[in-house]
N, C-alpha and C positions, 0 to 999 in steps of 0.2 A: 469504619471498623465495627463488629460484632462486640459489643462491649462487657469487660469484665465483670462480673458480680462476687462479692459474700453471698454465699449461700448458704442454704440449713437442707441438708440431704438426707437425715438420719430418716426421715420416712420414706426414702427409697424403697428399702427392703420389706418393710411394712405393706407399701401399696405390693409391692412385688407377690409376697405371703398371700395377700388376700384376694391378686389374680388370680395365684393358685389352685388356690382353694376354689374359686368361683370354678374355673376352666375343669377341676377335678367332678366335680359335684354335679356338672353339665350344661354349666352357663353357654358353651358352646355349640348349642343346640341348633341356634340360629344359624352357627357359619356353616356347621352339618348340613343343613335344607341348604344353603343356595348352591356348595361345593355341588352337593349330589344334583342341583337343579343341570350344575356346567358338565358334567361328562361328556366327552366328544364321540360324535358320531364316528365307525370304525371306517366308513367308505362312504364314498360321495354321494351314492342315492338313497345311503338308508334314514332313518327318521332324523325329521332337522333337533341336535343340540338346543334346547331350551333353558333360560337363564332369568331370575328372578331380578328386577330394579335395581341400579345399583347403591349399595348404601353410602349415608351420609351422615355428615353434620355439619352443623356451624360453632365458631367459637371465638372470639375477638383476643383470645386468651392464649390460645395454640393449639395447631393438630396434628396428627400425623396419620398419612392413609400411605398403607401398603399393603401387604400379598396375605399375611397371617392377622389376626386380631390381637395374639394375645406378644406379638412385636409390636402393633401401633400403640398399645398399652405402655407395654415397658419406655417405650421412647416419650410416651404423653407422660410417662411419672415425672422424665426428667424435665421435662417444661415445667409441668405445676410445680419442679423443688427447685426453679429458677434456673434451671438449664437453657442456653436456646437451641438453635436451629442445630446448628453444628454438633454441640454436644449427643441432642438427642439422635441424629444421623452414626455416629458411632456407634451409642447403643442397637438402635433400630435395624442396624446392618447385622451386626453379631448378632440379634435372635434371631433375625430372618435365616441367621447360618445354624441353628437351631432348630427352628421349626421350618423350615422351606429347606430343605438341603439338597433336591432338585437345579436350584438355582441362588438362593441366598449361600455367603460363602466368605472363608476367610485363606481359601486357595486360588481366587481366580484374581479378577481387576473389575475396573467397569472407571467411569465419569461419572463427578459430582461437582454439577454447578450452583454455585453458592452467592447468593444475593444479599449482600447485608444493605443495613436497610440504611444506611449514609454512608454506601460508599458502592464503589463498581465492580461488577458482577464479573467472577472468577470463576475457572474451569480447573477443578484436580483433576490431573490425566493421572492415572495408578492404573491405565493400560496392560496387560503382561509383556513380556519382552520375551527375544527368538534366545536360546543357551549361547554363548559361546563358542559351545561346537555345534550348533547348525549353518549349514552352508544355504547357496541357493538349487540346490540340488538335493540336499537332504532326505527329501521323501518322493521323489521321480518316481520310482515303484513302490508310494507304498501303500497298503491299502486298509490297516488296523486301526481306526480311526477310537477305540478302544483301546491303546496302550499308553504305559508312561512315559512312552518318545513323543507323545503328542502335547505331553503341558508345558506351557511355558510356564518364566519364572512369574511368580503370584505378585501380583501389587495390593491387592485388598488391606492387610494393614498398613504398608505405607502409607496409601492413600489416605485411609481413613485419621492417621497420627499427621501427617499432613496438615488435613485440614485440621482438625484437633490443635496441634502446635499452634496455626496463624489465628482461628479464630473460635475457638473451645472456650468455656474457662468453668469446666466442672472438672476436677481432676481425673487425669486418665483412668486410673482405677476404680473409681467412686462408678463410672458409666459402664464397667467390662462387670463387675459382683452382680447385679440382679442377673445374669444374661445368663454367668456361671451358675448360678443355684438354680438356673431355669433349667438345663442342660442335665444337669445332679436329679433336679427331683421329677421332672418329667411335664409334656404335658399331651394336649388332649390330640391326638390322630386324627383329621378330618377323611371324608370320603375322594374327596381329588387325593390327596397326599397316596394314602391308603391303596388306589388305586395304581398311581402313579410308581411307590414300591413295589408293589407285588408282581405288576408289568416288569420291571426292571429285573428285581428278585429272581424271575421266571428267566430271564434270557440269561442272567450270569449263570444259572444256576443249570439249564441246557448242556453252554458251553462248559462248564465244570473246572475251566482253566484257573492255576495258580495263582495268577496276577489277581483274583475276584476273592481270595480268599478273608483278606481283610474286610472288601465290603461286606461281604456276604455275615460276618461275624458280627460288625459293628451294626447293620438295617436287618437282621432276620427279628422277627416278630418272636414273641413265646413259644416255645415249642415246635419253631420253625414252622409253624400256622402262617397262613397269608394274615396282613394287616386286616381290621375292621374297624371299617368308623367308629371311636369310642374308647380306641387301645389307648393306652400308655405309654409315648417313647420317652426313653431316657438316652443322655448321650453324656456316660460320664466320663470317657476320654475326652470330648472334647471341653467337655467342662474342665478337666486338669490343664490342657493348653491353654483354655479364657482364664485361667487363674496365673499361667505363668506370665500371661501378655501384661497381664494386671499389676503383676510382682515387680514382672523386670521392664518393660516397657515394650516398644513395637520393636526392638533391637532384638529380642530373644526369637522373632523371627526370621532375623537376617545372619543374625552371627552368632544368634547364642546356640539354646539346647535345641529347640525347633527345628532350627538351620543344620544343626546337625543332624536329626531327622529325618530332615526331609532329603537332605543330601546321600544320605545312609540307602534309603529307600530307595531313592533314583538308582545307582547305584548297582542296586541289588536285584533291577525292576526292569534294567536297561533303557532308563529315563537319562535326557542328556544334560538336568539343571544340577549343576556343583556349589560347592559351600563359596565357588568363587562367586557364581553367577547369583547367588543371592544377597552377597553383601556386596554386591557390584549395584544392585536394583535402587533405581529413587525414584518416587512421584514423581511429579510436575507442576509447578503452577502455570499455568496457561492463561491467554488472551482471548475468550473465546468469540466464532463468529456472530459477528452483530450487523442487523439491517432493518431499517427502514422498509414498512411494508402495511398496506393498505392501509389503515389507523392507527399501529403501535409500532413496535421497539421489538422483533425479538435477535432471542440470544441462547445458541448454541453451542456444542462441545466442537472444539476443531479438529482436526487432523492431530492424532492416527483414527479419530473417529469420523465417518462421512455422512453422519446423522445430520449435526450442525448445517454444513454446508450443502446437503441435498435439500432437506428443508426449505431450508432459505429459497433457493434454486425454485424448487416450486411453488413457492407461496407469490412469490413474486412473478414467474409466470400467469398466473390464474390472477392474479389484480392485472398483468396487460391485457388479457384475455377477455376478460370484465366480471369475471362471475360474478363479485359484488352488485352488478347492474341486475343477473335474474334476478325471480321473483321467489318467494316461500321460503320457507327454514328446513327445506328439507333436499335431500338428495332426488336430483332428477335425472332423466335419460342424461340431455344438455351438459348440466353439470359433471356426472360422472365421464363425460366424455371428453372434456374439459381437463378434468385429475388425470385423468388418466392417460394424455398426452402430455401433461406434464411432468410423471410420476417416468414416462419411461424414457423421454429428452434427459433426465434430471439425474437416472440412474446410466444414463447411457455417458453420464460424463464424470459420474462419481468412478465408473468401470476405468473410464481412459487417463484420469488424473490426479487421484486422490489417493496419499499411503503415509506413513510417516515423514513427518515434515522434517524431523531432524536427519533423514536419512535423504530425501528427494526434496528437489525444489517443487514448488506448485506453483503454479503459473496466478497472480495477486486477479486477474482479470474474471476468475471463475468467482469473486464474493459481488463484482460491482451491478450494478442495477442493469447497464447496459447490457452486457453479456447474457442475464436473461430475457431482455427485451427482445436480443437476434433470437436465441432459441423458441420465446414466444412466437415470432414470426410466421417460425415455422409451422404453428398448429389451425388446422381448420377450423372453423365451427360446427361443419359435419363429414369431414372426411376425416379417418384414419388412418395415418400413417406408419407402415410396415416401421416393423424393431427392425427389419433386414438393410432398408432405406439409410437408416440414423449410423450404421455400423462402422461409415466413412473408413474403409480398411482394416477397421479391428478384427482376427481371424478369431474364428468362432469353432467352438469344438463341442460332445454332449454337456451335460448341465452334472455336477454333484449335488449330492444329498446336503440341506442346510438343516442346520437346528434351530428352534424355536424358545429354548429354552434360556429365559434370561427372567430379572424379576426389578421392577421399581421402585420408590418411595419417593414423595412432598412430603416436605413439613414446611412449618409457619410457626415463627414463637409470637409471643407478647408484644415485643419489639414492630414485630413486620421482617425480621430477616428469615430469609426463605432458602429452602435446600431441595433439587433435583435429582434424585439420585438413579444412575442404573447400573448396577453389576451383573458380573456373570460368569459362569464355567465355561460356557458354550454348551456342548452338548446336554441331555439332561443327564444329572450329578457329575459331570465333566468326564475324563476318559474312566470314571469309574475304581481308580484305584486309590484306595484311601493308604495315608501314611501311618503303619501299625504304630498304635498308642496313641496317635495322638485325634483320631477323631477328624481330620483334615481331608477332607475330597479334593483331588487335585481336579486343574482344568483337562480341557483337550485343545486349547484355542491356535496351537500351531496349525491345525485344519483352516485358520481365517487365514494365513496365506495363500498367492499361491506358486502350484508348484509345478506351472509348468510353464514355462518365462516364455514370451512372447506368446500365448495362447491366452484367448479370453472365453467361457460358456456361456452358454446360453441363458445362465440365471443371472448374468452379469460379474463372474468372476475376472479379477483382476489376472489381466495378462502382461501391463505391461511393467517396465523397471518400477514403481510406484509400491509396489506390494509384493516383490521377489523377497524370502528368506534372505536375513541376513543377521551377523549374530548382533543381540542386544538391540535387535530393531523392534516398534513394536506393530501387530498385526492392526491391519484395518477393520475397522470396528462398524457396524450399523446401530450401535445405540447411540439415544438421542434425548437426552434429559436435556429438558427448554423449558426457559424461564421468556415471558414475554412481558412487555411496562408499557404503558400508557401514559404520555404526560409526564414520565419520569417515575411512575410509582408502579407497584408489581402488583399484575393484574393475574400473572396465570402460572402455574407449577405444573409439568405433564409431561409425561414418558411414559414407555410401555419393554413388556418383554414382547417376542416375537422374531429375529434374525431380520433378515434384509424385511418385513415387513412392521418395523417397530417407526422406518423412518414416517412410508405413509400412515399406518395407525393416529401416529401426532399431529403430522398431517392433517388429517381428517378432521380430529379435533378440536386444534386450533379454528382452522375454517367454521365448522357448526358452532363456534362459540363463539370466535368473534365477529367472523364473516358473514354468518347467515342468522347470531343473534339467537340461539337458542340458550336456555341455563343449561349449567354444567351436568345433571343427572343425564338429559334429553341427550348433550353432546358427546356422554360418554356410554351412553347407551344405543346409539344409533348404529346404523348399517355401515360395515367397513368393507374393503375392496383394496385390492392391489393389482398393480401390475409393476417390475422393476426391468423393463427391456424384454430381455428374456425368460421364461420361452414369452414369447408375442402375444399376452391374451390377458385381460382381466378377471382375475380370482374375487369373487364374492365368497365370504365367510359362509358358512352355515348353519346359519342360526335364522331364527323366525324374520326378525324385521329386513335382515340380508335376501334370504329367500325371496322373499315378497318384492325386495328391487329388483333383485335378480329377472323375477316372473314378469314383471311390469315393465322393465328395460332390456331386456336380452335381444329381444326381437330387433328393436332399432338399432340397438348396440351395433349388430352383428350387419345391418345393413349401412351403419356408416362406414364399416369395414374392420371393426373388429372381433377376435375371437373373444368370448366369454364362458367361463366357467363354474360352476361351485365345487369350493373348497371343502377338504376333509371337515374340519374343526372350525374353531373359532380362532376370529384373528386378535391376537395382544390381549393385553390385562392391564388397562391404563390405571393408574394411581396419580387423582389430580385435585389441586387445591385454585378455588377464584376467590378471587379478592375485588369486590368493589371496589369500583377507583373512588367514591365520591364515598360512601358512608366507613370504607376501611373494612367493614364485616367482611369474614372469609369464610369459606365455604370447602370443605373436603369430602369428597367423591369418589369412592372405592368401587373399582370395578368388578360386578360379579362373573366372569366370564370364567374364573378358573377358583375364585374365592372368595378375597380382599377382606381388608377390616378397616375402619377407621375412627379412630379414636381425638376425642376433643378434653382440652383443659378446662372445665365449669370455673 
């Protein structure tokens, strides 16, 4: 168990004031240059996305690295005023619904696995769930991927009181007040964000449609000016609802005034979640998947997430395969070729098996070792294998649009117990409709169904009963917050935002770090690549060191028989913490691909 403290908090608000103050005055300088370094290229052949080292630190004391700097702050206050891991995940979440509101959020869900450090590593599922009144035919025509019929109901505070409840012990309120006066007094705009608004701004603001009117009211810049690295936001609705969560506890979003709200809204909005369907809503504590795999221990989110279990799937192909036996610490033709038959075996069974466990059974055969040893079977060492080949039956039809837009955090306290976090809206700021007054971005995640039963796409969408609409069920998820041990003790924190590319992202990873034995900066910096079955072809990021595989491997790639590509942008935004197994120092590695900040306890 996470163990209890006395604590002295009063310099909470203190350190908080004097973020401020920093963040106002332009301490934020630094996260300026690397954001503006990340901007994505608009198309595939224009100039490669470049991105500066990812930042770091060490600190035997506690960290926290996530998407915003001045969230890793506030969550590092609460370690140095004797917070742990859990606590500080509370907080850390709420700013990132603050300053990330693309994807940080206190309307969507996500998984948070949680390692204390004497005792076994647990999974809060706070998933969203389908209304009530969704059928499995619900959305057959539909095609608004932008309305309030597309969010499901929110698990983010439950989840987060959850965990808090089992293994917290800073009071609820003490960790929600910095986040509120953050929210009230404002802070510093970065150049992704900035951009990432004004993009958004621009298409509500096209379409001119009622349902945007709130957003449009609560993110318009001064003067209805586009955003500029450097502005000021404030979000004092949502700072009134971080005050009543504070007040009345995570109930004031199920049944209390929120609940009313947000029911009000739906309602109003032709959203289909009711004051029932939210006081119907409960996290989860989960068991989550665990294996045995080339030298450690890892351990992932389970079903309704298919991160955990795809993982695994792969990691464990590629030790039968031998990659451990190449040579170098870096990505090679060989090697990628390697991933990448096991990346679309892996996704080709997350497609046929994998959806809510309380709803569908899963077959126990898809976690055991053996079961990937047949699928390793199947892979060459220089031949590749058609996605058309592995389809065994599954009808196949074109591919929908995924989103990319999800965000992460590790922490570490003083203890050693460790927290994985990834949430998400789905789309980026979720279907876009915020609930008036209160500051709240709903999701869009009934899009992670699907919806057309018996049909599977070519990106790998679920066709079969596994993932059909159903009410109160929850959607199938691709995030993938993993904790991995060595020996028994916890060696690794790492997740990524990204959609069906957050599973390989970790992936990756893991492998460069523990596999191929590079430090964490090298592994979280290095060249990413996907392929998930469908369409048939491996996606390199686009960014410099990606490129350079790209140019260096393509050629052969495509002569063992695969297609190869570069991707628009950059792939994921990992947020990861190592911990030497022998000396205990830990290490936090903030990725700059889209931001990151990471903050350590002195």
């Amino acid at each position: 168990m996470i163990c209890n403290s006395k604590l002295q908090l009063s310099n909470l608000r203190i350190r908080f004031s004097r973020i401020k103050r920093e963040l106002l005055i332009g301490v934020a300088a630094t996260n300026l240059v690397a954001a503006i370094a990340v901007s994505a290229s608009p198309v595939a052949n224009a100039a490669e996305p470049v991105f500066g080292p990812p930042s770091s630190a060490e600190s035997n004391l506690g960290l926290v690295v996530c998407e915003t700097p001045i969230a890793a702050r506030l969550g590092r206050d609460v370690l140095a005023a004797g917070g742990n891991a859990v606590d500080a995940s509370v907080t850390t979440a709420l700013a990132l619904a603050v300053t990330w509101p693309e994807a940080g959020n206190i309307g969507g869900g996500g998984f948070m696995m949680i390692a204390p450090s004497n005792g076994e590593v647990v999974c809060v599922d706070y998933r969203e769930t389908a209304p009530a009144a969704a059928t499995v035919d619900s959305f057959a025509n539909w095609a608004d991927r932008r309305h309030a019929r597309m969010a499901g109901v929110p698990g983010t505070i439950a989840g987060l009181a959850l965990a808090h409840r089992k293994y917290g012990s800073v009071p609820w309120s003490k960790l929600i007040g910095p986040v509120a006066d953050l929210a009230d007094e404002g802070f510093v705009v970065d150049e992704y964000l900035a951009d990432s608004l004004n993009k958004t701004m621009r298409l509500t603001s096209v379409r001119r449609e009622p349902k945007f009117q709130e957003f449009r009211r609560v993110f318009a810049a001064s003067g209805n000016q586009e955003w500029i690295a450097g502005d000021i936001m404030k979000r004092p609705d949502l700072a009134r609802t971080l005050r009543t969560l504070a007040r009345e506890g995570a109930e004031a979003f199920y049944v209390g005034s929120i609940a009313d709200q947000i029911a009000s809204s739906m309602s109003k909005s032709g959203g289909l979640i009711t004051r029932e369907d939210l006081a119907s809503y409960r996290a989860k504590l989960r068991k989550p998947v665990r294996g045995d795999v080339f030298n450690f221990e890892y351990f992932g989110p389970p079903p309704p997430s298919s991160g955990g279990t795809t993982i695994l799937l792969q990691l464990r192909m590629l030790e039968k395969c031998g990659i451990a036996e190449t040579t170098g610490t870096s990505w090679t033709t060989q090697r990628v070729h390697l991933a990448a038959e096991a990346m679309k075996r892996s996704f080709r069974e997350r497609a046929a098996r994998l959806g809510d466990a309380d709803f569908v059974e899963i077959d126990p055969e898809i976690w055991t070792e053996e079961f990937a040893s047949n699928l390793a079977d199947g892979i060459g060492q220089d031949q590749a294998t058609s996605s058309e080949d592995l389809a065994d039956g599954i009808k196949l039809t074109p591919p929908n649009r995924e989103s990319l837009e999800t965000t992460h955090f590790s922490i570490i306290d003083a203890e050693g117990n460790g927290v994985s976090n990834t949430y998400t809206l789905e789309g980026r700021f979720g279907c876009r409709i915020v609930v008036p007054g209160t500051g709240i971005l709903l999701n869009n995640e009934m899009g992670d169904f699907n919806w057309n039963p018996g049909v599977t796409d070519r990106r790998g969408k679920i066709g079969t009963t596994a993932n059909l609409i159903a009410p109160g069920k929850r959607m199938l998820s691709s995030q993938s917050p993993s904790i991995i041990k060595k020996d028994g003790k916890l060696v690794l924190l790492v997740g990524s935002p990204g959609g069906r590319t957050i599973i390989n992202t970790v992936s990756e990873i893991i492998v460069q770090h523990l596999v191929f034995n590079n430090d964490l900066e090298d592994s979280v910096a290095a060249p990413r690549f996907h392929h998930q079955w469908f369409p048939d072809e491996i996606r390199f990021e686009q960014t410099g060191p990606s490129v350079q595989l790209f140019d260096a491997a393509a050629e052969e790639l495509e002569g063992m028989g695969h297609s190869v590509a570069l991707w628009k942008s950059r792939q994921g935004s990992a947020h990861c913490i190592a911990v030497d197994a022998e000396t205990e120092a830990a290490k936090g590695v903030a990725d700059s691909r889209r931001g990151g900040g990471v903050a350590a306890v002195d």
